[in-house]
mmCIF file of the N, C-alpha and C atoms, coordinates in Angstrom:
data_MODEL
# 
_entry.id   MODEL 
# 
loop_
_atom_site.group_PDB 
_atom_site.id 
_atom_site.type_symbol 
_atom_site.label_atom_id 
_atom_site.label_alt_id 
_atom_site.label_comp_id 
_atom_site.label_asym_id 
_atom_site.label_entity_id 
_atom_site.label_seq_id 
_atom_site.pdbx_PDB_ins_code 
_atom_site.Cartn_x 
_atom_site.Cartn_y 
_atom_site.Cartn_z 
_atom_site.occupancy 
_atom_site.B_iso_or_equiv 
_atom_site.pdbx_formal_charge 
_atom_site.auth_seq_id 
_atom_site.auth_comp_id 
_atom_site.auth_asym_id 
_atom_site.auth_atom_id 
_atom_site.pdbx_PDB_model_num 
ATOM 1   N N  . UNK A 1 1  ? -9.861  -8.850 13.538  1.00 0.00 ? 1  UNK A N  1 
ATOM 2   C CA . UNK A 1 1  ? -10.396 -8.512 12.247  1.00 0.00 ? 1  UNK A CA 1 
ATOM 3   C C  . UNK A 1 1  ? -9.234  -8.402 11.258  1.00 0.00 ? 1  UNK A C  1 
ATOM 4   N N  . UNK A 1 2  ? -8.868  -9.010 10.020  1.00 0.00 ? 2  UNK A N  1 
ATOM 5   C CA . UNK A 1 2  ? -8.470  -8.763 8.980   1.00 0.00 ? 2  UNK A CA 1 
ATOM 6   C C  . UNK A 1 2  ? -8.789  -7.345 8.284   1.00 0.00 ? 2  UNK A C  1 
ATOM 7   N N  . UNK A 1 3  ? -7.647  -6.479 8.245   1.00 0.00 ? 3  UNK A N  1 
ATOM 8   C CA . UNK A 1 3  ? -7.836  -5.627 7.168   1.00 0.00 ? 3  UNK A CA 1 
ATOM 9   C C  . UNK A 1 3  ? -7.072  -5.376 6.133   1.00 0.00 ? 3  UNK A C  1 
ATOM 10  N N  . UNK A 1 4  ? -6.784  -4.837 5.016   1.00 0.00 ? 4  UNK A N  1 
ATOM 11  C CA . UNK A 1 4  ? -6.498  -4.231 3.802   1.00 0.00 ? 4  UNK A CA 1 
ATOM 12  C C  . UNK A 1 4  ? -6.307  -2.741 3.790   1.00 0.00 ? 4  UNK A C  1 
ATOM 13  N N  . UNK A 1 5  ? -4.692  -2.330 4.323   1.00 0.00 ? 5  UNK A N  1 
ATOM 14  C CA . UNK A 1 5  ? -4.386  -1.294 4.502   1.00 0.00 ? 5  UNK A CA 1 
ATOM 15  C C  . UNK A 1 5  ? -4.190  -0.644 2.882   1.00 0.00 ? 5  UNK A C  1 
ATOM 16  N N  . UNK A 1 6  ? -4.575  0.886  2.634   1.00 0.00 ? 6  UNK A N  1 
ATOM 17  C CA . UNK A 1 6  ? -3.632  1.069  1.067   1.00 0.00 ? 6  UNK A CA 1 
ATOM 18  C C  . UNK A 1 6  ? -3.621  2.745  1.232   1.00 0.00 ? 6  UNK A C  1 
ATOM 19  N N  . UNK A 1 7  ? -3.131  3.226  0.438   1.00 0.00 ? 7  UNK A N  1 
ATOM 20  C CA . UNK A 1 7  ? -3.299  5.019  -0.164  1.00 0.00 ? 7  UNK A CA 1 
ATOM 21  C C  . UNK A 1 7  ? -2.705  5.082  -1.288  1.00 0.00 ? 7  UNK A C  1 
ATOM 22  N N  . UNK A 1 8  ? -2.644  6.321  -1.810  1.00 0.00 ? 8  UNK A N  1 
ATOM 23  C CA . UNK A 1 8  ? -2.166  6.519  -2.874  1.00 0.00 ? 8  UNK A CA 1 
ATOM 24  C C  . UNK A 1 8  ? -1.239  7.226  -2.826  1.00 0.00 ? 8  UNK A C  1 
ATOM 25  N N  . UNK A 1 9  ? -0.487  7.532  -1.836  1.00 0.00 ? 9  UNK A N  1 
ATOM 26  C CA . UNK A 1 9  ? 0.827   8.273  -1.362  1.00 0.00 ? 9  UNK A CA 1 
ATOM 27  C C  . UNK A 1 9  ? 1.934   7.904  -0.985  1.00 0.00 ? 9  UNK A C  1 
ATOM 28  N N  . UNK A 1 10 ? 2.127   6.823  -1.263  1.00 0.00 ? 10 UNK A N  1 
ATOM 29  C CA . UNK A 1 10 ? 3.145   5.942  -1.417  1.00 0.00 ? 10 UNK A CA 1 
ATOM 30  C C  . UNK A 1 10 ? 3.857   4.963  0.228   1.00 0.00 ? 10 UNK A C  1 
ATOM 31  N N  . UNK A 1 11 ? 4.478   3.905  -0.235  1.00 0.00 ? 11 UNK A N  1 
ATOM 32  C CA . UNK A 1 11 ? 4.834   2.493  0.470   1.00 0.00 ? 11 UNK A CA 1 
ATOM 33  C C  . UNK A 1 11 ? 5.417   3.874  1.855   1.00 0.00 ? 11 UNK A C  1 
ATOM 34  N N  . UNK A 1 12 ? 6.185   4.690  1.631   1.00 0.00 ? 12 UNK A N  1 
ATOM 35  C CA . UNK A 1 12 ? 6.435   5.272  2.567   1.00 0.00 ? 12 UNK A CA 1 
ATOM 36  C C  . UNK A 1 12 ? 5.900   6.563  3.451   1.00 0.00 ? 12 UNK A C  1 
ATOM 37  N N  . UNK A 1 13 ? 4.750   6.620  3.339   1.00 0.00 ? 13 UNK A N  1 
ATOM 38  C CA . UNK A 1 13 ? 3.862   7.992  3.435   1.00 0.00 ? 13 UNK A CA 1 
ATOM 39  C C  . UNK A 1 13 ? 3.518   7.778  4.939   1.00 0.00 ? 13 UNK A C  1 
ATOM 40  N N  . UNK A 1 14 ? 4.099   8.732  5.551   1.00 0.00 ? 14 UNK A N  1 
ATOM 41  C CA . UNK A 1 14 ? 3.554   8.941  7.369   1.00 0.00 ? 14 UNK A CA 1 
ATOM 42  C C  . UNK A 1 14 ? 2.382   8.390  7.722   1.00 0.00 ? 14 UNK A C  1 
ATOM 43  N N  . UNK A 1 15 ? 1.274   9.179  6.407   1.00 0.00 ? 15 UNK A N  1 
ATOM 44  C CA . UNK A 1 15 ? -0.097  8.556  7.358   1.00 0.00 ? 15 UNK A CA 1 
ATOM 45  C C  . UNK A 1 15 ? -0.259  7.496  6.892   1.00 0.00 ? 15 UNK A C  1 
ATOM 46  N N  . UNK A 1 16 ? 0.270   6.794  6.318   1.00 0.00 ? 16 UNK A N  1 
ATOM 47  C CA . UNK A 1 16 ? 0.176   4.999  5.977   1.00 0.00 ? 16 UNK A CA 1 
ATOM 48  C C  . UNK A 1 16 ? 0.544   4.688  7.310   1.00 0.00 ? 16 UNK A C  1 
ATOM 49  N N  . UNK A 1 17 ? 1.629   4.998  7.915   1.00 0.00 ? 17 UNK A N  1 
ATOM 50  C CA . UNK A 1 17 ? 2.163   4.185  9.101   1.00 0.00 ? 17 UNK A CA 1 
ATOM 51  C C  . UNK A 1 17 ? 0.961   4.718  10.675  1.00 0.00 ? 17 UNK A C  1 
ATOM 52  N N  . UNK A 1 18 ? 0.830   5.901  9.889   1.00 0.00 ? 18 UNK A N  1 
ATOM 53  C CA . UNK A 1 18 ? -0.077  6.536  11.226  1.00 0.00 ? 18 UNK A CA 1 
ATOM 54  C C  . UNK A 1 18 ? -1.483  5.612  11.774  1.00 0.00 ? 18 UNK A C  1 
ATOM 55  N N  . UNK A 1 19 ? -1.673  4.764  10.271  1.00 0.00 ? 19 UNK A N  1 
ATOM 56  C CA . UNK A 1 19 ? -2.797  4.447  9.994   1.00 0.00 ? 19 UNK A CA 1 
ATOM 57  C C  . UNK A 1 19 ? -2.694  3.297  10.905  1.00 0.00 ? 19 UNK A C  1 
ATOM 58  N N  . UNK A 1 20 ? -1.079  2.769  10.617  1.00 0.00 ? 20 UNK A N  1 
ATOM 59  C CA . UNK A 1 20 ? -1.468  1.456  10.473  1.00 0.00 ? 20 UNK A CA 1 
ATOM 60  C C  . UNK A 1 20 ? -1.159  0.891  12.194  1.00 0.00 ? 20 UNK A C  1 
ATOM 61  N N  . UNK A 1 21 ? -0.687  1.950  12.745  1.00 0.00 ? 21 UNK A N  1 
ATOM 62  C CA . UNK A 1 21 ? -0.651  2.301  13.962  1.00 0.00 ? 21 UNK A CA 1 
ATOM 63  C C  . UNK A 1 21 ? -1.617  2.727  14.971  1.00 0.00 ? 21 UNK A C  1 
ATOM 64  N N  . UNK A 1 22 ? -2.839  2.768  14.108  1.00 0.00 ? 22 UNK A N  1 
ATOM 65  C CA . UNK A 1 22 ? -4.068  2.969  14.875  1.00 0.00 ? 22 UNK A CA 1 
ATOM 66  C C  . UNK A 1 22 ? -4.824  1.820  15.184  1.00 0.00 ? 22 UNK A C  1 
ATOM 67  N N  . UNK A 1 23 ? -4.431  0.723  13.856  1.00 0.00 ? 23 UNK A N  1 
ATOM 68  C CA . UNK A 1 23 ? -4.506  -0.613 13.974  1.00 0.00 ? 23 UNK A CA 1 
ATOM 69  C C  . UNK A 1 23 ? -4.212  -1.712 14.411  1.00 0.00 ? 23 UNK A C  1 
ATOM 70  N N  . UNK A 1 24 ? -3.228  -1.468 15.706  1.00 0.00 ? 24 UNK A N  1 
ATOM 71  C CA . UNK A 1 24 ? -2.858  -2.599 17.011  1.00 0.00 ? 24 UNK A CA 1 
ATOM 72  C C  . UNK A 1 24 ? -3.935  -3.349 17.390  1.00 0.00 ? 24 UNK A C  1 
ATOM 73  N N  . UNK A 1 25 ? -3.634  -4.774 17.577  1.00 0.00 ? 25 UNK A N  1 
ATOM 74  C CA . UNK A 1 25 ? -4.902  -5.790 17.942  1.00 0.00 ? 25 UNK A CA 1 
ATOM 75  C C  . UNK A 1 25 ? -5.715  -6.407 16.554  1.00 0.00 ? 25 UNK A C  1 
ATOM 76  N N  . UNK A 1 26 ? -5.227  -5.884 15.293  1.00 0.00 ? 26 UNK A N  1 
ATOM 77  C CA . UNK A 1 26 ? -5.888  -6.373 14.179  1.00 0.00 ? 26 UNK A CA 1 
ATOM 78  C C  . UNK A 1 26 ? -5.100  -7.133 13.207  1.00 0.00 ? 26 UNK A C  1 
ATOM 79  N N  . UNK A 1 27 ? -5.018  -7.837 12.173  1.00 0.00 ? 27 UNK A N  1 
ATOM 80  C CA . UNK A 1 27 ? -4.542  -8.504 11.470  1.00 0.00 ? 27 UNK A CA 1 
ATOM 81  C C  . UNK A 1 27 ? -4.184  -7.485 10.220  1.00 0.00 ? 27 UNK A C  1 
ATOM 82  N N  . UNK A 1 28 ? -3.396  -7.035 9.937   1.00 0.00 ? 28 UNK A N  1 
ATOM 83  C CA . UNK A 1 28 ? -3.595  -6.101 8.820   1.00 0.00 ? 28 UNK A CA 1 
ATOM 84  C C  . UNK A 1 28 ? -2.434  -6.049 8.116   1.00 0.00 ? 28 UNK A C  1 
ATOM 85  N N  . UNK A 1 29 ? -3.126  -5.581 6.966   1.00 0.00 ? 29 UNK A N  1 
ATOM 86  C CA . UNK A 1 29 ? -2.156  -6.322 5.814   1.00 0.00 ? 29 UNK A CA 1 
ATOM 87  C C  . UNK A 1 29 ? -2.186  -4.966 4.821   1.00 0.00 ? 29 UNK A C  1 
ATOM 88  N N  . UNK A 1 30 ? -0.634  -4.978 4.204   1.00 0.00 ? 30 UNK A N  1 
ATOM 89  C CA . UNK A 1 30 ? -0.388  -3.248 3.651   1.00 0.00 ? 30 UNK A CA 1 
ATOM 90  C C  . UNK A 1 30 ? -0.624  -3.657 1.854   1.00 0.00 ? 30 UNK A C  1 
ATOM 91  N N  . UNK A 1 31 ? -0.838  -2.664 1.221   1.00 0.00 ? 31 UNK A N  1 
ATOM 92  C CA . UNK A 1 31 ? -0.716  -2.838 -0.339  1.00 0.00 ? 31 UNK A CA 1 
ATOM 93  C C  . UNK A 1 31 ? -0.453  -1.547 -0.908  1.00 0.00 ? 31 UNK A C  1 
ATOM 94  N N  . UNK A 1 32 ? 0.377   -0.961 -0.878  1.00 0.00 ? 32 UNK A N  1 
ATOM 95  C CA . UNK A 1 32 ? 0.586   0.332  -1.797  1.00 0.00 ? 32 UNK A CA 1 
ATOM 96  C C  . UNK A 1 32 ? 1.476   1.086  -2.329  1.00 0.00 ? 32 UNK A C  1 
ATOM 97  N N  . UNK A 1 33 ? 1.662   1.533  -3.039  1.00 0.00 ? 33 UNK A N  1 
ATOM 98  C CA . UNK A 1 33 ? 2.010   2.342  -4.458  1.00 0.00 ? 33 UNK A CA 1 
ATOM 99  C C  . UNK A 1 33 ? 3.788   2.357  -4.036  1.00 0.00 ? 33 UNK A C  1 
ATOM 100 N N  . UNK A 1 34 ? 4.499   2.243  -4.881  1.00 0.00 ? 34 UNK A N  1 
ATOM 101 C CA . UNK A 1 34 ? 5.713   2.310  -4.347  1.00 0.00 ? 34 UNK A CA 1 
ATOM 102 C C  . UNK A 1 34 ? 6.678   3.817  -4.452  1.00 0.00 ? 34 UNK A C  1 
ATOM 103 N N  . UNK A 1 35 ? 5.919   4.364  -5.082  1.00 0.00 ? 35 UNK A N  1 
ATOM 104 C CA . UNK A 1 35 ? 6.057   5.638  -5.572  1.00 0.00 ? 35 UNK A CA 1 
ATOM 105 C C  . UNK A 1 35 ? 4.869   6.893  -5.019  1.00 0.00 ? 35 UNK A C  1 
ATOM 106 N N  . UNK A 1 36 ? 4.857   8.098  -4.416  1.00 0.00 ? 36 UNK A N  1 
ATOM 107 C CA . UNK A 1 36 ? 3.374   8.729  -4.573  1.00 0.00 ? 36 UNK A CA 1 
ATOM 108 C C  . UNK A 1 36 ? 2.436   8.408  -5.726  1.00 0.00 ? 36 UNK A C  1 
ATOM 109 N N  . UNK A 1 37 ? 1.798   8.549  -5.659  1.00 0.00 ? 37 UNK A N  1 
ATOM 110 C CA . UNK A 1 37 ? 0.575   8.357  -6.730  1.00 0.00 ? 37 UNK A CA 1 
ATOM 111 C C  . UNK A 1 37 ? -0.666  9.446  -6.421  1.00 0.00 ? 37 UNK A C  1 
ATOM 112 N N  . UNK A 1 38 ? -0.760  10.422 -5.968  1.00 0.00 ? 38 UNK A N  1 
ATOM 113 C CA . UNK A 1 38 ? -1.890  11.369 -5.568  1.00 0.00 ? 38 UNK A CA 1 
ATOM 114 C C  . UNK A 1 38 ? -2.388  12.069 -6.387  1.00 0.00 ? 38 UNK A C  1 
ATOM 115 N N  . UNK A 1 39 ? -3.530  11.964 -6.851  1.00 0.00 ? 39 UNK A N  1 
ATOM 116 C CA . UNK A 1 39 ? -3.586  12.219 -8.123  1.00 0.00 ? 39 UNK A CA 1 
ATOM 117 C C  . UNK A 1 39 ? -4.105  11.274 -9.696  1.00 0.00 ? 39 UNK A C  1 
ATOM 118 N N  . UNK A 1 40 ? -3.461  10.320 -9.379  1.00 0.00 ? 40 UNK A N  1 
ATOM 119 C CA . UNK A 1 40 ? -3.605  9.500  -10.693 1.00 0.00 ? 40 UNK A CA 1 
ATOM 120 C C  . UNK A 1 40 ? -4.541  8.597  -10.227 1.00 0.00 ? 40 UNK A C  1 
ATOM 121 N N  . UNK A 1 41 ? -5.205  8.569  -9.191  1.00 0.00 ? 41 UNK A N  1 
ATOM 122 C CA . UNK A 1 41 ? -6.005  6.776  -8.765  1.00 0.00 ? 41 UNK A CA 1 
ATOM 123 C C  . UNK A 1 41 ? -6.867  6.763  -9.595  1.00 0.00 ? 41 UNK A C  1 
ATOM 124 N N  . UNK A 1 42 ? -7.195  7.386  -10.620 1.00 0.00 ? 42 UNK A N  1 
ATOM 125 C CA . UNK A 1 42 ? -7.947  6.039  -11.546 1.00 0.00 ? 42 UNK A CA 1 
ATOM 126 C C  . UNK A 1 42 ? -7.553  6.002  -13.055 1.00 0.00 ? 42 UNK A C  1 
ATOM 127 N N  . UNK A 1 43 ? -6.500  6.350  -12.432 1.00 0.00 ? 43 UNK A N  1 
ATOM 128 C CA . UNK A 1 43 ? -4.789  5.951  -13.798 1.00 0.00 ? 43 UNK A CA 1 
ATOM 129 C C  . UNK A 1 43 ? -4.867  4.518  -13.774 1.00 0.00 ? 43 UNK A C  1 
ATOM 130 N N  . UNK A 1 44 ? -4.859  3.666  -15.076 1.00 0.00 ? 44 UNK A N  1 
ATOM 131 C CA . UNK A 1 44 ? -4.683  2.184  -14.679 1.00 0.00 ? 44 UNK A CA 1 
ATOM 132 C C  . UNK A 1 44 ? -3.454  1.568  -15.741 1.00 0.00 ? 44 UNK A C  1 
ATOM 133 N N  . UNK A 1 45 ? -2.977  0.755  -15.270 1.00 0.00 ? 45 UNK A N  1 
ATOM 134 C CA . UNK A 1 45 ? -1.622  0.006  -16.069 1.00 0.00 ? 45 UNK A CA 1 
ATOM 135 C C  . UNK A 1 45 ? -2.247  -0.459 -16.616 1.00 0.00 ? 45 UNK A C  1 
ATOM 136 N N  . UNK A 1 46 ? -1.568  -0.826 -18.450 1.00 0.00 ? 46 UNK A N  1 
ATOM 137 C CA . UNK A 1 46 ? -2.394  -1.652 -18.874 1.00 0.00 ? 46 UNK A CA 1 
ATOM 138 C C  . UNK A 1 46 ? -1.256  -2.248 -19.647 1.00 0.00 ? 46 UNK A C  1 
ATOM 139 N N  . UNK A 1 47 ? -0.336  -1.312 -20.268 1.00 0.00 ? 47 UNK A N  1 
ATOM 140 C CA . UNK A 1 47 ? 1.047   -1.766 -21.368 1.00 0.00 ? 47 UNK A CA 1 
ATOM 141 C C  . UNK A 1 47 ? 1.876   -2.202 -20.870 1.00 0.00 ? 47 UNK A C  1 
ATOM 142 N N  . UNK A 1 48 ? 2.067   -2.260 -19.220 1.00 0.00 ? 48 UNK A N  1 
ATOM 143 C CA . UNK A 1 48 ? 3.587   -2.737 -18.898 1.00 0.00 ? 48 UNK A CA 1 
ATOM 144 C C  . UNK A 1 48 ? 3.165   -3.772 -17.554 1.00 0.00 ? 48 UNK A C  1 
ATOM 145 N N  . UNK A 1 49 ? 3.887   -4.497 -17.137 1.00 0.00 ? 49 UNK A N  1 
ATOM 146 C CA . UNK A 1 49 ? 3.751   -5.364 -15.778 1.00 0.00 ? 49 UNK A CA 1 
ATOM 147 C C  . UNK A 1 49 ? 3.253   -4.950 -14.656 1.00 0.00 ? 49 UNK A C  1 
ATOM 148 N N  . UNK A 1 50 ? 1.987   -5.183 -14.102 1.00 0.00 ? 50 UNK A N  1 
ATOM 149 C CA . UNK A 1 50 ? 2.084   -4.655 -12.581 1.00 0.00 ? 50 UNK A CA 1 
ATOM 150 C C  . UNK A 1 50 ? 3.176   -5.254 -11.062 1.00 0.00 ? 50 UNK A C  1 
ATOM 151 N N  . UNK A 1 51 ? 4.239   -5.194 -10.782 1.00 0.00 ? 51 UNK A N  1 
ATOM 152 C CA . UNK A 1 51 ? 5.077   -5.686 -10.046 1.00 0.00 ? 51 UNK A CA 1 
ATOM 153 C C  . UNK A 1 51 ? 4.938   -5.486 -8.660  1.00 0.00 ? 51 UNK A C  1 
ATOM 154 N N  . UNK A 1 52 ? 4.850   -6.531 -7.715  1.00 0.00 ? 52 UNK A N  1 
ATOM 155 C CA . UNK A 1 52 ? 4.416   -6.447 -6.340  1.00 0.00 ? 52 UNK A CA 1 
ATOM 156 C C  . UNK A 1 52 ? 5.728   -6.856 -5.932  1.00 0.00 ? 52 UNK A C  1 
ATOM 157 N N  . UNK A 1 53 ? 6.447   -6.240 -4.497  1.00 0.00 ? 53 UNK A N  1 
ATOM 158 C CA . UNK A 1 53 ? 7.329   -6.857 -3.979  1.00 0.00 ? 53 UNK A CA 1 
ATOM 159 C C  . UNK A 1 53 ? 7.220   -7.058 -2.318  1.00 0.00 ? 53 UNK A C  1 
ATOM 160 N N  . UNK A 1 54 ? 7.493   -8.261 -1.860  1.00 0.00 ? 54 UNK A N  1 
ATOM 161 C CA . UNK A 1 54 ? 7.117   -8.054 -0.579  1.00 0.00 ? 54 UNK A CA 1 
ATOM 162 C C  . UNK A 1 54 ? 7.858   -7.480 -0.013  1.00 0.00 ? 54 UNK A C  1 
ATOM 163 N N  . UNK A 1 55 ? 7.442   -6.410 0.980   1.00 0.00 ? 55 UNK A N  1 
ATOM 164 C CA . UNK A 1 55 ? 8.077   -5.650 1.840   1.00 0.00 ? 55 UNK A CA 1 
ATOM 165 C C  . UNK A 1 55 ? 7.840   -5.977 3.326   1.00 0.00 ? 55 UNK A C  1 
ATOM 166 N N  . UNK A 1 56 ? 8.761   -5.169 4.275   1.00 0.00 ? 56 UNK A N  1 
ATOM 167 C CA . UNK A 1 56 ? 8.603   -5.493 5.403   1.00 0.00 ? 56 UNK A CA 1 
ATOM 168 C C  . UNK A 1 56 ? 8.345   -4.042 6.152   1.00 0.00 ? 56 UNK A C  1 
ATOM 169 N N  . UNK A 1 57 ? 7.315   -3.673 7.429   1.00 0.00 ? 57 UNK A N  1 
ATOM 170 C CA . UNK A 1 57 ? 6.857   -2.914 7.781   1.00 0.00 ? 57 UNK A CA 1 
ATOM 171 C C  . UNK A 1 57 ? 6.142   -3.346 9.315   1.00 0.00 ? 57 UNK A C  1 
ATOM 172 N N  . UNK A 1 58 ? 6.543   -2.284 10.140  1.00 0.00 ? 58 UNK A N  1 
ATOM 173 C CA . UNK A 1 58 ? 6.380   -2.721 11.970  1.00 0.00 ? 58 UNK A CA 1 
ATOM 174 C C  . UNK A 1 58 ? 5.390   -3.131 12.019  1.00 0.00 ? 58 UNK A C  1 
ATOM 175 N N  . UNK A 1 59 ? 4.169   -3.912 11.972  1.00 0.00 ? 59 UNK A N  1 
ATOM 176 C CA . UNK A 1 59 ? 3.269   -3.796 12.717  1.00 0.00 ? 59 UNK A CA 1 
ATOM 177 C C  . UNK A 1 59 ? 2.236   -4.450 11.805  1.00 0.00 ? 59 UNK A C  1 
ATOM 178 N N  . UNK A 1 60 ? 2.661   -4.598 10.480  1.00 0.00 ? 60 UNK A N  1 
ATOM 179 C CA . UNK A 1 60 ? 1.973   -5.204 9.578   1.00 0.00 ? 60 UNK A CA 1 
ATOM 180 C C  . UNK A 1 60 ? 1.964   -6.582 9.746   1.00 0.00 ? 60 UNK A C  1 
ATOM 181 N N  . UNK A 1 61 ? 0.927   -7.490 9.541   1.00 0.00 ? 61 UNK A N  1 
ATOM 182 C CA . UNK A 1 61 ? 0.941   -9.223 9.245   1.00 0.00 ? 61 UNK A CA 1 
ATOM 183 C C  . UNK A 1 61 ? 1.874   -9.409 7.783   1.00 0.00 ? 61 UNK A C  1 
ATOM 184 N N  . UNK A 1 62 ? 1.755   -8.434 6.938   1.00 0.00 ? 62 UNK A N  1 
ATOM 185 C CA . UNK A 1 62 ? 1.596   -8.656 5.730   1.00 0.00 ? 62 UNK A CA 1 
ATOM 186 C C  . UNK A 1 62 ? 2.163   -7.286 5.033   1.00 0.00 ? 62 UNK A C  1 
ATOM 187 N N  . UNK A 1 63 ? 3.155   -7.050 4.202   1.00 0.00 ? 63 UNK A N  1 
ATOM 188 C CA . UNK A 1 63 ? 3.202   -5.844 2.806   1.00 0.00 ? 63 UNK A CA 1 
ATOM 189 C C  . UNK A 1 63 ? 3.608   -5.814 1.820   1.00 0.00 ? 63 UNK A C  1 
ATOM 190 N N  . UNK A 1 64 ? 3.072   -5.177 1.034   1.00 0.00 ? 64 UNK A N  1 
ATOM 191 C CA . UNK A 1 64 ? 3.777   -5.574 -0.497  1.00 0.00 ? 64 UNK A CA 1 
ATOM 192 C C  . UNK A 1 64 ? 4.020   -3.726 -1.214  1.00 0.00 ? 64 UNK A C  1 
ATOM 193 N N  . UNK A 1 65 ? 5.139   -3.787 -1.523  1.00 0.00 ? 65 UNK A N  1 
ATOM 194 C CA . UNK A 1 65 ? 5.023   -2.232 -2.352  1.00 0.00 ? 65 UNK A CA 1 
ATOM 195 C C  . UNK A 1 65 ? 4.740   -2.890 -3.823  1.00 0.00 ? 65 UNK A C  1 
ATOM 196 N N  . UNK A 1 66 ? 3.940   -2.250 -4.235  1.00 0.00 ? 66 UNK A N  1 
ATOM 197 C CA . UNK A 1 66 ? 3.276   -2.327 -5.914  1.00 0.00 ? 66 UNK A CA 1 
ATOM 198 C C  . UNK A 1 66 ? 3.647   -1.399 -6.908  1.00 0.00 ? 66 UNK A C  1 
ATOM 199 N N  . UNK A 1 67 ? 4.324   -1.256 -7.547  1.00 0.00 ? 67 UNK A N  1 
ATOM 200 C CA . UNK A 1 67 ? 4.711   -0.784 -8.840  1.00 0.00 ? 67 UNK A CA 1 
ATOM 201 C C  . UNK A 1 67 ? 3.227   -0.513 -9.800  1.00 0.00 ? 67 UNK A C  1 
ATOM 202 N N  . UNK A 1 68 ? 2.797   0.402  -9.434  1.00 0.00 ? 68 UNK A N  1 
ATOM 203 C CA . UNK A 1 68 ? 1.487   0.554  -10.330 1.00 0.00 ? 68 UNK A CA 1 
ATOM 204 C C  . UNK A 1 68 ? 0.688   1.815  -9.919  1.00 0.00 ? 68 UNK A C  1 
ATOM 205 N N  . UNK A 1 69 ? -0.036  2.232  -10.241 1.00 0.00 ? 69 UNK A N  1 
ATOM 206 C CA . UNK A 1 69 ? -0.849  2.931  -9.285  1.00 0.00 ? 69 UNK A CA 1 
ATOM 207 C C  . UNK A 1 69 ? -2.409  2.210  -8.468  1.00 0.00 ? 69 UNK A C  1 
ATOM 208 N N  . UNK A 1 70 ? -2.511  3.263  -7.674  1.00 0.00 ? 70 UNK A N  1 
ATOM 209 C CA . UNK A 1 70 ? -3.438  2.634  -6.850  1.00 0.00 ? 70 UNK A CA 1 
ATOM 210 C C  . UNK A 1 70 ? -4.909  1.960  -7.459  1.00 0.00 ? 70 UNK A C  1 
ATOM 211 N N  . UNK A 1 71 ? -5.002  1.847  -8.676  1.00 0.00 ? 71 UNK A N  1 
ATOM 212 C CA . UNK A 1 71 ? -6.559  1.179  -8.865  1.00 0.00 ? 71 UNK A CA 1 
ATOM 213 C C  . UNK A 1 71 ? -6.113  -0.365 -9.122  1.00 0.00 ? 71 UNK A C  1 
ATOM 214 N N  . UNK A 1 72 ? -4.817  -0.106 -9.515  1.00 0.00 ? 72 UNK A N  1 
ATOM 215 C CA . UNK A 1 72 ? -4.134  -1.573 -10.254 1.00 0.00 ? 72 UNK A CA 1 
ATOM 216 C C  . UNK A 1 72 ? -4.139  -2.412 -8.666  1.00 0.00 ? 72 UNK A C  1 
# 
């Protein structure tokens, strides 16, 4: 199964990895905040660039830390 890992607690937040560690045997793919963000998720960018960078992470197919908050 393909999934779409995210939170709003940022690219480095324990239970991101906890998560994504529960997810062995799946295709899964990370997207989130590069900064905490807890709090603001339905804060949205609108004046400045949303910037994705690919990152690298154990266990992931796929990650990107995003410069934005989490609705962006």
């Amino acid at each position: 199964m393909r999934i779409l890992l995210t939170n709003d607690d940022g690219f480095g937040a324990a239970g991101l990895s906890a998560a994504l560690d529960a997810l062995v045997g799946h295709e899964v793919y990370v997207a989130a905040p590069t900064e905490q963000m807890s709090a603001v998720s339905a804060r949205l960018t609108i004046r400045e660039p949303v910037v994705c960078r690919a990152a690298s992470l154990p266990g992931a197919a796929g990650a990107w830390e995003v410069e934005g908050t989490p609705v962006d």
